[in-house]
C-alpha positions as CSV (number, residue, x, y, z in Angstrom):
1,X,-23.9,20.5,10.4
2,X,-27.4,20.3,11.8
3,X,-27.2,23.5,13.5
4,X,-27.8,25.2,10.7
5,X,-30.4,23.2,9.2
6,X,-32.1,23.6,12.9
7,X,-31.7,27.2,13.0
8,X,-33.9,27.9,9.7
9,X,-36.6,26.0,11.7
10,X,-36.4,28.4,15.0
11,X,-35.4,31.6,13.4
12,X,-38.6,33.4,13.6
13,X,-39.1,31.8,17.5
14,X,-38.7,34.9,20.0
15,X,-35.5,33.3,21.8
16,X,-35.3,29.7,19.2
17,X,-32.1,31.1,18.3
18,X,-30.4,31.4,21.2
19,X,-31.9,28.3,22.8
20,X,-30.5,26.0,19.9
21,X,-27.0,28.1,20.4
22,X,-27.2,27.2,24.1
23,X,-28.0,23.5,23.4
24,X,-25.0,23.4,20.9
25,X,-22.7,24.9,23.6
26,X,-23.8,22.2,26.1
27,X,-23.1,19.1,23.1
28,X,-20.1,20.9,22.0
29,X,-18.0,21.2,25.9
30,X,-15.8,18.6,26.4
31,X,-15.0,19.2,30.0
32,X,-17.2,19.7,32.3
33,X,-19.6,17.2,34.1
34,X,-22.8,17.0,32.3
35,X,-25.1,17.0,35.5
36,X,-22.7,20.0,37.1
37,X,-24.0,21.9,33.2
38,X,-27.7,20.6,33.9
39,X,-27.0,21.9,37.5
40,X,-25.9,25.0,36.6
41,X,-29.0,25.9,33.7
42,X,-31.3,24.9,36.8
43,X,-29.9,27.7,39.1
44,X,-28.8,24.7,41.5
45,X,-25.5,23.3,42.8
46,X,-23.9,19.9,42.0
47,X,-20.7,18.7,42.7
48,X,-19.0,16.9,39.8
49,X,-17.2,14.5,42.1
50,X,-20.2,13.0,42.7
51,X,-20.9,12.0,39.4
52,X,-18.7,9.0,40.2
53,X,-18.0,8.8,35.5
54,X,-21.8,8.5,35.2
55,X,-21.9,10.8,32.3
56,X,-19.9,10.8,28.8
57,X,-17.4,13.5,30.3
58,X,-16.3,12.1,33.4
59,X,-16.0,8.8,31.5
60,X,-14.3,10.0,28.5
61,X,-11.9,7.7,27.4
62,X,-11.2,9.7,24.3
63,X,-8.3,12.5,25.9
64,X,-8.5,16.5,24.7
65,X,-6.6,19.3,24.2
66,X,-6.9,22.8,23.8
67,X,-5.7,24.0,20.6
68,X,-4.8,27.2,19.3
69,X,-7.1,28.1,16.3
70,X,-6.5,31.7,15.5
71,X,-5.2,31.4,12.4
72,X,-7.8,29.2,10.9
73,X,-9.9,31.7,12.3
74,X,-8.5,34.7,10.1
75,X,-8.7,32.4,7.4
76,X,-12.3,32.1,7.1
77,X,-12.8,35.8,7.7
78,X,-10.7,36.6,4.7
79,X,-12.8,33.8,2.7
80,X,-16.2,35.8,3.8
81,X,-14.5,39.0,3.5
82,X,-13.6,38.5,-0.1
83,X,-17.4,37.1,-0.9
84,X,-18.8,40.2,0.9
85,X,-16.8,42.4,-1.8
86,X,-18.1,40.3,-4.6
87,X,-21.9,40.3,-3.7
88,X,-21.5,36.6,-2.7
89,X,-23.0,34.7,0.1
90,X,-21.6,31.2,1.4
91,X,-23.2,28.4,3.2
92,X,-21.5,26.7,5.5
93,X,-21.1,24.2,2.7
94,X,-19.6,26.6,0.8
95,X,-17.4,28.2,3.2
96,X,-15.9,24.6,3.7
97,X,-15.2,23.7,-0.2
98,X,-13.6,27.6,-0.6
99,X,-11.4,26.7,2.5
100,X,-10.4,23.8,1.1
101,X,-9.1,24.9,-2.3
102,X,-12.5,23.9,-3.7
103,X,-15.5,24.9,-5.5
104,X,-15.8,28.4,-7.7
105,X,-12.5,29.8,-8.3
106,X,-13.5,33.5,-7.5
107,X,-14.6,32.3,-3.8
108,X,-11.0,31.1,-2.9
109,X,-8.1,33.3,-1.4
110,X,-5.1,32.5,-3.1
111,X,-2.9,33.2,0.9
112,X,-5.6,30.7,2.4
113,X,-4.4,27.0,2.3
114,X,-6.5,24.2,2.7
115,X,-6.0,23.2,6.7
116,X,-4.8,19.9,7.9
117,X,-8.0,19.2,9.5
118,X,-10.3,16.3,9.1
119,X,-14.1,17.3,7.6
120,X,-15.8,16.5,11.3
121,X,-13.1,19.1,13.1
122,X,-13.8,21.6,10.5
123,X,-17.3,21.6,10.9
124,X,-16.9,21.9,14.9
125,X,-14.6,24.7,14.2
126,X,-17.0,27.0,12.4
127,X,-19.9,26.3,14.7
128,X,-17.0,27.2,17.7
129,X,-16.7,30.5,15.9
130,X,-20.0,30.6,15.2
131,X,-21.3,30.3,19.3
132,X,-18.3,32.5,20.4
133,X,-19.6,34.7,18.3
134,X,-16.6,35.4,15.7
135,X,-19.4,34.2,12.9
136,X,-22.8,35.2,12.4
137,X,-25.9,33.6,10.5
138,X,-27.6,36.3,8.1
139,X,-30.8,34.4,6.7
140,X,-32.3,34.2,2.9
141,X,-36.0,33.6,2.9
142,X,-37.6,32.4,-0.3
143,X,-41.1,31.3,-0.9
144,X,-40.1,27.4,-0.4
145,X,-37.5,27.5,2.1
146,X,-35.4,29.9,4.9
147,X,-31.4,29.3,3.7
148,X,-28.3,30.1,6.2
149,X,-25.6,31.9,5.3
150,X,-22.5,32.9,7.5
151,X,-21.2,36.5,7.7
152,X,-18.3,37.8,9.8
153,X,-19.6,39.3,13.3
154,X,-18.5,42.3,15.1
155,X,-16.4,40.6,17.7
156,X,-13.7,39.4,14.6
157,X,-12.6,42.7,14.9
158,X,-10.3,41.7,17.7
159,X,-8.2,39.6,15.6
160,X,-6.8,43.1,14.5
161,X,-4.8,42.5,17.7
162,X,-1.8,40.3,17.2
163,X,-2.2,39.0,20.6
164,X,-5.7,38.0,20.4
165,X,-5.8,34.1,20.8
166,X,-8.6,32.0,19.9
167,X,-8.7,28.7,21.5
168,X,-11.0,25.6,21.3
169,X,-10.8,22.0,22.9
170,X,-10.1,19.1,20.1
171,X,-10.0,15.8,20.8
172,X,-7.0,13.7,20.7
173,X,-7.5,10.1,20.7
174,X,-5.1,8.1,22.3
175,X,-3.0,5.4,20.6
176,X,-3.6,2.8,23.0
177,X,-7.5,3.0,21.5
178,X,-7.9,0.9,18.8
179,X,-10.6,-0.3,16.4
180,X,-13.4,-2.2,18.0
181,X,-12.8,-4.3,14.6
182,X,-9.9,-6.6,15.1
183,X,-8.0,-6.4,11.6
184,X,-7.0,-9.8,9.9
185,X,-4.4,-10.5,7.8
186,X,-4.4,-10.7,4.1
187,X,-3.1,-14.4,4.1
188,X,-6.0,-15.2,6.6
189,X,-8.3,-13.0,4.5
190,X,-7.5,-15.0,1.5
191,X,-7.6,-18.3,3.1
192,X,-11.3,-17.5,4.8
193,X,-12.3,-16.4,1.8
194,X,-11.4,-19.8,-0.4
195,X,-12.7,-21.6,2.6
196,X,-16.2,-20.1,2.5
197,X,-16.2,-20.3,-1.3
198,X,-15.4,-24.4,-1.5
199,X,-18.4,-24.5,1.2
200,X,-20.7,-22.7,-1.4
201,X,-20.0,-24.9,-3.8
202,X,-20.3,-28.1,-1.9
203,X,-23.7,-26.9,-0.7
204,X,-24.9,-25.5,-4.1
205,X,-23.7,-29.0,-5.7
206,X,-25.6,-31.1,-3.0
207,X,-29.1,-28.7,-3.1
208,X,-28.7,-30.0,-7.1
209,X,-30.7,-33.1,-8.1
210,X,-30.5,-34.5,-11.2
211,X,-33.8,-35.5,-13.1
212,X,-33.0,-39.5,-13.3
213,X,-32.5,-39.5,-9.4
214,X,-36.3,-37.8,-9.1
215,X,-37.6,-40.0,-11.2
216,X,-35.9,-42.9,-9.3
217,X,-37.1,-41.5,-5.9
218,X,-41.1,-41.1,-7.5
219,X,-40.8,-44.6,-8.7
220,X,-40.0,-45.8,-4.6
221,X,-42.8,-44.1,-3.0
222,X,-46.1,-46.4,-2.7
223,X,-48.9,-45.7,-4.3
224,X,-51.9,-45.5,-1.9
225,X,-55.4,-45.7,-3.5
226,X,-58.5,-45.1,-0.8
């Protein structure tokens, strides 16, 4: 998660901060035209049908959905809540092993179970929280380095309310995209594989001279005396 190593470098910057956060946001939206977001931070007007897929979100072949993240939402607030009442703070490395079951036993919730989310999507869900403001930074500054750590922000308050939804957009690939790798069977594997060793050999075996055919070839070149 770069965002937070960039943050320690732009804390102390008068609007750093919220200039990284707005660069995030733009990396982060899966929608919208990029040059109708340019458009926009420009104070002009551009209509995204003109675009005509020149950008990666008009020509995303990799589909998205919105997806309902509430609950994975309360879950790291009862992770930071829990540190808070022990005098701990967590990293956003931290916050990710105690969410996942791992690390120091006395960071972990026992009600909070690890989510069935890859690594990648649970990093993009903590700096979603994180922008839309559900998350905070609170910063450590030490003699040799400025360290990040997450706190709950104001605006969690509203999960209080059992209808408050939080929503983010995931993306979903689709099954018809496959690897750009085209996968080979083991028998093929196998048979490549004793192919390209006998070719070793052969080639090894014919780099090999043996010390009576040098001898013979030194004995067939001419001796030329000026």
């Amino acid at each position: 998660m770069d965002i937070f190593r960039q943050s320690t470098m732009v804390v102390m910057e008068n609007v750093g901060q919220q200039k990284l956060y707005e660069m995030v946001a733009y990396c982060q939206d899966l929608k919208r035209c990029r040059r109708a977001q340019i458009a926009q931070y420009f104070d002009e007007v551009w209509d995204s049908t003109k675009c005509n897929k020149m950008c990666d979100n008009c020509n995303n072949e990799i589909s998205d959905e919105k997806v309902d993240v509430t609950s994975f939402c309360a879950d790291l607030i009862k992770i930071l809540k829990q540190a808070e009442q022990l005098s701990e703070k967590l990293t956003p490395l931290k916050l990710i092993e105690a969410w996942n079951g791992k690390g120091p036993s006395k960071l972990r919730v026992a009600s909070v179970r690890p989510p069935n989310l890859s690594r990648n999507e649970m990093e993009e869900l903590i700096v979603h929280l994180l922008l839309e403001q559900y998350l905070k930074e609170d910063f450590s500054f030490t003699a040799f380095a400025t360290i990040s750590y997450l706190k709950v922000a104001p605006k969690a308050n509203l999960l209080s309310n059992t209808k408050h939804v939080i929503s983010m957009r995931m993306k979903v690939r689709n099954n018809k995209l496959g690897s750009s790798t085209e996968e080979v069977p083991e028998k093929d594997k196998s048979a490549q594989q004793n192919e390209t060793g006998s070719k070793r050999k052969q080639t090894s075996t014919a780099d090999k001279v043996t010390p009576s055919k040098k001898s013979k070839a030194l004995k067939d070149i001419p001796l030329i005396l000026d």
